[in-house]
Rosetta silent file (secondary structure, phi, psi, omega in degrees, C-alpha in Angstrom):
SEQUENCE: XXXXXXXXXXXXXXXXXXXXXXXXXXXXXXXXXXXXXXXXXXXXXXXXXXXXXXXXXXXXXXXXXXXXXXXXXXXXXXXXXXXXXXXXXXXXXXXXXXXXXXXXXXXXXXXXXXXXXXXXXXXXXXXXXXXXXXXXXXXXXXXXXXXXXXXXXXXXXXXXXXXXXXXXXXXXXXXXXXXXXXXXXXXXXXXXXXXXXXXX
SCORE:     score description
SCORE:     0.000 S_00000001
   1 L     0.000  141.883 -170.092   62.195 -204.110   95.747 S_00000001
   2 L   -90.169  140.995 -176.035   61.739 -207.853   94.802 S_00000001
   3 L   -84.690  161.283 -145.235   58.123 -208.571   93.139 S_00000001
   4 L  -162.277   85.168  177.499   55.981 -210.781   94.982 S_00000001
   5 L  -116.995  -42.936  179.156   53.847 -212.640   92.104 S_00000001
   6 E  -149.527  151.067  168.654   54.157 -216.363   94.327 S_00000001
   7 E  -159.197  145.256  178.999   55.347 -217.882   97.000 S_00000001
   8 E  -122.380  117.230 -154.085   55.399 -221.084   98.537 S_00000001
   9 E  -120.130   96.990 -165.608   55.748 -221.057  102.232 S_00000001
  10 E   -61.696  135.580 -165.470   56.034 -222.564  105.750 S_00000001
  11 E  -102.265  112.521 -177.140   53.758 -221.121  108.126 S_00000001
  12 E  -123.172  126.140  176.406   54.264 -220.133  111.833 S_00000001
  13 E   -57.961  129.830 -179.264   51.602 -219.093  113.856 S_00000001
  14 E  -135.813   71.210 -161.826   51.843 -215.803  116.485 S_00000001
  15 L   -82.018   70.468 -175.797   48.755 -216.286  118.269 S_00000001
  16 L  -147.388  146.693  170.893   47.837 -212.994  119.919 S_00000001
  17 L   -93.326  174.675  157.555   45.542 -210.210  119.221 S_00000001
  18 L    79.681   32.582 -150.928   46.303 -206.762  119.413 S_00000001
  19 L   -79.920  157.984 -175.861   50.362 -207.650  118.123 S_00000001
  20 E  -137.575  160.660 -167.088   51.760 -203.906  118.476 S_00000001
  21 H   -77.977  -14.346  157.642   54.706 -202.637  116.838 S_00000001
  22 H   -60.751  -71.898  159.017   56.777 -202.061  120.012 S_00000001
  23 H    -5.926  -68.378 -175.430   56.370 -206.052  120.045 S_00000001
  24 H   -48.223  -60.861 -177.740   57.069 -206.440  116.948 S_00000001
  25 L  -133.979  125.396 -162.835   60.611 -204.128  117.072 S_00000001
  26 L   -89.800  166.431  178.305   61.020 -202.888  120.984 S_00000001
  27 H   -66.225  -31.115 -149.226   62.071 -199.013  120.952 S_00000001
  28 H   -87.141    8.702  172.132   66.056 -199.785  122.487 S_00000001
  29 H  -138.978   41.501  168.928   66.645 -200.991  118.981 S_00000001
  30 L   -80.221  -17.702 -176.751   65.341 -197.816  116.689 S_00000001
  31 L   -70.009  -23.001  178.170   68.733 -196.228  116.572 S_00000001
  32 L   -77.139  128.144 -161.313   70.094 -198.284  113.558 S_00000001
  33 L   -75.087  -43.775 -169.003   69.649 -196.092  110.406 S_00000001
  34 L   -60.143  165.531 -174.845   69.741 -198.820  107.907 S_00000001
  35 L  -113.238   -6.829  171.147   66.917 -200.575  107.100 S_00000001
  36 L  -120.698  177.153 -147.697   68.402 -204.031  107.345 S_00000001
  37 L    96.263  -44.604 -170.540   69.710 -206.291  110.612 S_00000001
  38 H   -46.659  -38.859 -163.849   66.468 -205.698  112.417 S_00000001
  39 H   -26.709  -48.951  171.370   65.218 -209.549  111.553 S_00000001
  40 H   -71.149  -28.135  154.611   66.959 -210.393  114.915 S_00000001
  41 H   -46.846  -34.150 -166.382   65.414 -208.130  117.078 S_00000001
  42 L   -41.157  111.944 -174.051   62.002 -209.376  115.719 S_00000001
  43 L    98.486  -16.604 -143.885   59.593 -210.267  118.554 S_00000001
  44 L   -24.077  -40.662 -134.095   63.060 -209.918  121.485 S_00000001
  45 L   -87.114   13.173 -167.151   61.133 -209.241  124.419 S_00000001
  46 L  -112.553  -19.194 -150.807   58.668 -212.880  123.525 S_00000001
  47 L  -124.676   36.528 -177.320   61.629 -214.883  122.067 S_00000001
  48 L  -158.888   84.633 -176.097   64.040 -214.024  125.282 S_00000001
  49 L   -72.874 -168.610 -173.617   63.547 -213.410  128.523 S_00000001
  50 L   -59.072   -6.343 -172.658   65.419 -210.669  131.018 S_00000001
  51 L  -100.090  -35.616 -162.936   68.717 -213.051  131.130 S_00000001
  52 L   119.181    6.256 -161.659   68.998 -213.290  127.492 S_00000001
  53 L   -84.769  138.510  170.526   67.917 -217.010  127.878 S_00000001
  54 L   -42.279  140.173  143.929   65.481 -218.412  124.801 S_00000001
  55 L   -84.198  157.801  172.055   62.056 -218.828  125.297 S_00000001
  56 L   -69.568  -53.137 -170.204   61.189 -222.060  124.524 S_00000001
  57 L   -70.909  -54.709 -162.945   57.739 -221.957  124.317 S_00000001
  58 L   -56.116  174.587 -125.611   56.943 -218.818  121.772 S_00000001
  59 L  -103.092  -15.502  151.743   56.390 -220.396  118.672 S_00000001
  60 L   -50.813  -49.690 -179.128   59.585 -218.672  116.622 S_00000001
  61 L  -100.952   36.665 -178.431   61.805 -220.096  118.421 S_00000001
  62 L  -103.089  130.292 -157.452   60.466 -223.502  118.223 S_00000001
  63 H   -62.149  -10.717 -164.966   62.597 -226.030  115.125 S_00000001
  64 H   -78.750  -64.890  173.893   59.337 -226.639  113.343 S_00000001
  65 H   -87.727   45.443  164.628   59.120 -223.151  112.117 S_00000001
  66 L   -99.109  147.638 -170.440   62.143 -221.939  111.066 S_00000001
  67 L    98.754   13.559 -166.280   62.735 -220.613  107.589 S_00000001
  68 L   -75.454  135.618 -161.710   58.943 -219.712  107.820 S_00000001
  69 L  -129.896    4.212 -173.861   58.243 -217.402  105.304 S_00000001
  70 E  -136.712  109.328  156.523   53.999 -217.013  105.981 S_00000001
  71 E   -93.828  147.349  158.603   52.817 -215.434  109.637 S_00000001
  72 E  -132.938  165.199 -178.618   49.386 -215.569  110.847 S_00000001
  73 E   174.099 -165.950 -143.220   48.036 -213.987  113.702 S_00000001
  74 L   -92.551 -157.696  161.359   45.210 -212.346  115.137 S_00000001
  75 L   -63.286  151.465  142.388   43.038 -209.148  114.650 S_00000001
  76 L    82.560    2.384  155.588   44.647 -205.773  115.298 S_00000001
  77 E   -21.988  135.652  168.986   47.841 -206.594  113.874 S_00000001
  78 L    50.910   68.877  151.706   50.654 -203.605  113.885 S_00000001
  79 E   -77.956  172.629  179.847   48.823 -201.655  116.080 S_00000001
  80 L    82.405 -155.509 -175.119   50.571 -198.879  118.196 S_00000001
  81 L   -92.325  170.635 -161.501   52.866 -195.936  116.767 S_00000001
  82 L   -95.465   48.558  151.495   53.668 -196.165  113.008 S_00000001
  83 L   -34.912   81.673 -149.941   57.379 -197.236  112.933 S_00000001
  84 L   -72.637    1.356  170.211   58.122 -198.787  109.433 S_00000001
  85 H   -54.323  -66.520 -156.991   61.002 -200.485  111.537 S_00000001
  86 H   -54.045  -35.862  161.741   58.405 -202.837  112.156 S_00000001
  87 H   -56.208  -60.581  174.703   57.501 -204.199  108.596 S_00000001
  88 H   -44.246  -77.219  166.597   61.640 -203.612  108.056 S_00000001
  89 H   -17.747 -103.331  150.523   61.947 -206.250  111.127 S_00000001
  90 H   -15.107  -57.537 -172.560   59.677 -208.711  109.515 S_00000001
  91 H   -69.045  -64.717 -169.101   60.647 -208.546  105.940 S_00000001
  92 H   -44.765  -59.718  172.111   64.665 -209.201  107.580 S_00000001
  93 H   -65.004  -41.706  162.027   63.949 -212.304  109.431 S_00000001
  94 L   135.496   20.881  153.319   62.485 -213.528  106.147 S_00000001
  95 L  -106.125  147.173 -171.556   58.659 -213.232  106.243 S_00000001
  96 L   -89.826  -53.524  176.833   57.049 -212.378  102.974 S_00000001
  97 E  -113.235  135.884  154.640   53.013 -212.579  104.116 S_00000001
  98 E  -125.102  134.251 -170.991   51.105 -211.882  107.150 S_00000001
  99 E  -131.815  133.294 -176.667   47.578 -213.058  107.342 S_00000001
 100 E  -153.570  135.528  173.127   45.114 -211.412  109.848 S_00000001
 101 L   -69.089   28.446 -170.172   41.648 -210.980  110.214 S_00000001
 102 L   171.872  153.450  176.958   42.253 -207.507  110.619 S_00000001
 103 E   179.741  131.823 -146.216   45.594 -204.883  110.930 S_00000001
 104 L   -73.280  152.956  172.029   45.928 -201.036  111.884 S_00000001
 105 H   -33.557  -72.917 -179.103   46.105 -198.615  109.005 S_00000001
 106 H   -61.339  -47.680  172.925   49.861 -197.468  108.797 S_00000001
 107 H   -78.012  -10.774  174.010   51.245 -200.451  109.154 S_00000001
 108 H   -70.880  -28.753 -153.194   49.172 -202.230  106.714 S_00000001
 109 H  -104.056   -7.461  177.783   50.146 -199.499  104.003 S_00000001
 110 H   -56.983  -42.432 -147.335   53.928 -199.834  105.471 S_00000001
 111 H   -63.803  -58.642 -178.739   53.754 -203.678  104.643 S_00000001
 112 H   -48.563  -47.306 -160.702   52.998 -202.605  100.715 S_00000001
 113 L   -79.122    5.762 -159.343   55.665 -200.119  100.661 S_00000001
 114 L  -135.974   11.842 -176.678   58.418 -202.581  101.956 S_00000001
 115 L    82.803    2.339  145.828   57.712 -206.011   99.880 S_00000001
 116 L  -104.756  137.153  171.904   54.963 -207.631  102.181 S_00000001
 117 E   -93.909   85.842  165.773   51.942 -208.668  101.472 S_00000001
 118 E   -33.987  159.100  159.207   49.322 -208.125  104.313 S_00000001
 119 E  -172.436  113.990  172.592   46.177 -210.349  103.458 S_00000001
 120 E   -82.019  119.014  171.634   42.771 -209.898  105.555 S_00000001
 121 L  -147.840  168.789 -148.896   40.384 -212.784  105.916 S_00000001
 122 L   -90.063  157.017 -179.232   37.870 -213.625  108.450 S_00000001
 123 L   -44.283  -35.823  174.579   38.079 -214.977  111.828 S_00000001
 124 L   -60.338  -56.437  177.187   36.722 -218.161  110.837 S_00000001
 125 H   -61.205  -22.305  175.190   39.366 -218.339  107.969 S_00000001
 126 H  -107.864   -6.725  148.933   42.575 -217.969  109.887 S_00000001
 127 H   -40.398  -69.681  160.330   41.081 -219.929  112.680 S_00000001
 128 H   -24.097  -76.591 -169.398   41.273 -222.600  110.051 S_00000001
 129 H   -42.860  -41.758  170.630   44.735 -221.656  109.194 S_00000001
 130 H   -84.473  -11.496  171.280   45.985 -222.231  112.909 S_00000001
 131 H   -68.546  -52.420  164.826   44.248 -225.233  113.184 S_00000001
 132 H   -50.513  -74.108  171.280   45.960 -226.348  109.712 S_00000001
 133 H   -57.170  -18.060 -179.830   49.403 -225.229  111.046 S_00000001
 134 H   -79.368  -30.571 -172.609   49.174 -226.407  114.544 S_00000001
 135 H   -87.793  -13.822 -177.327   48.139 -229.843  113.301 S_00000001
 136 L  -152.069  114.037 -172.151   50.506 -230.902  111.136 S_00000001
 137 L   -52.696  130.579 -172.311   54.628 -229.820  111.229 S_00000001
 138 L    68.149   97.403 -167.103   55.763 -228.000  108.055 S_00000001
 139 L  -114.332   88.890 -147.946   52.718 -226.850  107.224 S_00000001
 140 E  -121.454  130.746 -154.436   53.083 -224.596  103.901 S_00000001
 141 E   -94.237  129.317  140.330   50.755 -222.022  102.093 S_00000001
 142 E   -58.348  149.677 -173.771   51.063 -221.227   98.370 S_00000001
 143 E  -143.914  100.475  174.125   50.605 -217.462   98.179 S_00000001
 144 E  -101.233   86.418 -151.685   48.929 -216.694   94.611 S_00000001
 145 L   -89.687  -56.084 -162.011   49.258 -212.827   94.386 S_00000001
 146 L   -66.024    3.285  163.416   48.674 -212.843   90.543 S_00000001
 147 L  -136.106   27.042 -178.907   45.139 -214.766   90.997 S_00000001
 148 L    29.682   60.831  169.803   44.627 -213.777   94.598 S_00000001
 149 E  -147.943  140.934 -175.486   44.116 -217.051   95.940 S_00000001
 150 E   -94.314  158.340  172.048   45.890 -218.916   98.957 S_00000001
 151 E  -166.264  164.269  175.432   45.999 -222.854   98.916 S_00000001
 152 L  -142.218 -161.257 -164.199   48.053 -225.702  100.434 S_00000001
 153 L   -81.716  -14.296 -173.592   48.251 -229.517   99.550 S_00000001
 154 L   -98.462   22.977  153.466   45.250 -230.673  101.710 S_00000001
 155 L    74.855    1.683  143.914   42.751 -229.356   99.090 S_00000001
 156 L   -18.502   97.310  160.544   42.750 -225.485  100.639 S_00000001
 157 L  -170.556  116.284 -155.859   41.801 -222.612   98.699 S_00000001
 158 L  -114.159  130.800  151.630   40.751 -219.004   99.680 S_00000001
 159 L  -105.583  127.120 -154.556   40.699 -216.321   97.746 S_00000001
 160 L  -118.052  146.908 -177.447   41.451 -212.954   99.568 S_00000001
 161 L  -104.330  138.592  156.546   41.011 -209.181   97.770 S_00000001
 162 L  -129.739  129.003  159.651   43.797 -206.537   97.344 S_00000001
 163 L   -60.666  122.276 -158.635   43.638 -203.260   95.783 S_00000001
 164 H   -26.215  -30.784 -175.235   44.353 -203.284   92.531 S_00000001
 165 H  -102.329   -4.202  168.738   47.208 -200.910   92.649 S_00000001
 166 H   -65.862  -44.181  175.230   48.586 -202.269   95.738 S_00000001
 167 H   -67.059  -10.450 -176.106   48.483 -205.504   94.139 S_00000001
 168 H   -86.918  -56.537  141.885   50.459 -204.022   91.170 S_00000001
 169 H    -2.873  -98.178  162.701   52.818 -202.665   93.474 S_00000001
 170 H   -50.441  -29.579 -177.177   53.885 -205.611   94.618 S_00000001
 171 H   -86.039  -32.671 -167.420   53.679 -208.128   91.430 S_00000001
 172 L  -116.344   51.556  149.362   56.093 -205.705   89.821 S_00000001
 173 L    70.079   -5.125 -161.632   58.679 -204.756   92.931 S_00000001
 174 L   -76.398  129.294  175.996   57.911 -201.332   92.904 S_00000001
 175 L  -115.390 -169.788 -176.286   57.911 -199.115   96.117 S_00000001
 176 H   -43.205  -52.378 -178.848   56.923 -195.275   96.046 S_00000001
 177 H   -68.526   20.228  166.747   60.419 -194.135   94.656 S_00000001
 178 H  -128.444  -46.511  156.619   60.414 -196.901   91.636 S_00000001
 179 H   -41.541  -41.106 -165.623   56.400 -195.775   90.657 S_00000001
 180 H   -75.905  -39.232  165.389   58.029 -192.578   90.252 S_00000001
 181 H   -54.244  -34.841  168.590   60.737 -193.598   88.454 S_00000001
 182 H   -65.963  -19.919  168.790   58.785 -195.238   85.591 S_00000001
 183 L   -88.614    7.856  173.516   57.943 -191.460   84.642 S_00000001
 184 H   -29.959  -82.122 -151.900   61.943 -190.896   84.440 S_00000001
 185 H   -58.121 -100.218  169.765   61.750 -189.573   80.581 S_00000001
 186 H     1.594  -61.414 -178.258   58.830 -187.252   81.636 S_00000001
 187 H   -58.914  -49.363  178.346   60.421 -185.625   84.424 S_00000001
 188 H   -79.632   -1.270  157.512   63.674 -184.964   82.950 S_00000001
 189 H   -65.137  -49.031 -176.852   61.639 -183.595   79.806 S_00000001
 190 H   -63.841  -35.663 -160.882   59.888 -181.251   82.340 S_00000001
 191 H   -96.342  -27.808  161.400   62.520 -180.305   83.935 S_00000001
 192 H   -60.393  -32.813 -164.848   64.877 -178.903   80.777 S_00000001
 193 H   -69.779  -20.834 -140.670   62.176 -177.393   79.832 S_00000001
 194 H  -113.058  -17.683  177.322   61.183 -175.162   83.152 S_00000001
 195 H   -57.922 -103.990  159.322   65.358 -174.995   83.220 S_00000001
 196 H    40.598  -71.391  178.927   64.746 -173.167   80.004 S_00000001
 197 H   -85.755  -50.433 -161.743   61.843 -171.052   80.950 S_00000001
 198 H   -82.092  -29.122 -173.398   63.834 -169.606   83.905 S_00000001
 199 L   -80.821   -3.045  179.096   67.169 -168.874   81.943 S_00000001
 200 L   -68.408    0.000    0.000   64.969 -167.006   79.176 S_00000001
């Protein structure tokens, strides 16, 4: 997994509460075993309509934000059943952060376990933040993981909390299977040995 110590980022706004993970990755495209490819699926049934035709209006498929690497959106983020497709789906199309005042439970601990970095701040503060991206085209965040603070060029700067080992997580790439892995020489110590024990 790639560490996530900074990033500097263009920001696109998804202005809905309640975004749910069937949104996020629809069900008709759960069948692919792999974890990458979803990126295009991301959003389908908002950034398409029933012909296959673009929408225009949602705010992905508008030229300002593409390459956007920072989402924001509402409360109540990744809501719905706990599909890590959804976090896979995001991370594919090529965002790194999502900032929400708020964001259900599984998928917030999916986000960690996949190379995104969730970040909660208050209603007031990502009010700001769509006001700051709506007003002015390319609009781009610094993401300071290793001093937990966000900022942009217009004299911004919030500092947001993460738990400490989540944040650790993430500065050094690690997902569950790579924590575990740092205890290699340990394991395979343990395991001649209990090898050992049973052949005595």
């Amino acid at each position: 997994m790639e560490p996530f110590v900074q990033l500097n980022g263009l920001v696109a706004p998804v202005d809905r509460v309640n975004v749910d993970t069937d949104a996020i990755i629809p069900k008709q495209f759960l069948k692919r075993i792999e974890r990458s490819g979803f990126g295009q699926f991301l959003f389908f049934e908002w950034r398409w309509d029933e012909q296959g035709n673009v929408i225009p209006e949602f705010n992905l498929n508008k030229p300002r934000y593409q390459g956007a690497s920072v989402l924001i959106s509402r409360a109540n983020f990744g809501c719905g059943s706990s599909r890590e497709h959804a976090p896979w789906a995001i991370l594919d199309y090529g965002f790194r952060c999502i900032i929400a005042p708020s964001f259900a439970d599984i998928f917030y601990n999916n986000c960690f376990k996949n190379g995104i970095l969730p970040i909660k701040l208050s209603e007031e503060q990502v009010e700001d933040l769509f006001q700051r991206t709506n007003a002015k085209e390319g609009y781009t965040l610094k993401v300071d993981l290793e001093n937990s603070v966000l900022s942009d060029e217009d004299g911004l700067s919030i500092s947001f909390q993460i738990d400490e080992h989540r944040r650790q997580f993430l500065l050094q790439g690690l997902d569950d299977i790579g924590l575990t892995l740092q205890h290699e020489n340990a394991i395979t110590a343990y395991e001649a040995k209990r090898a050992a024990s049973v052949s005595a």
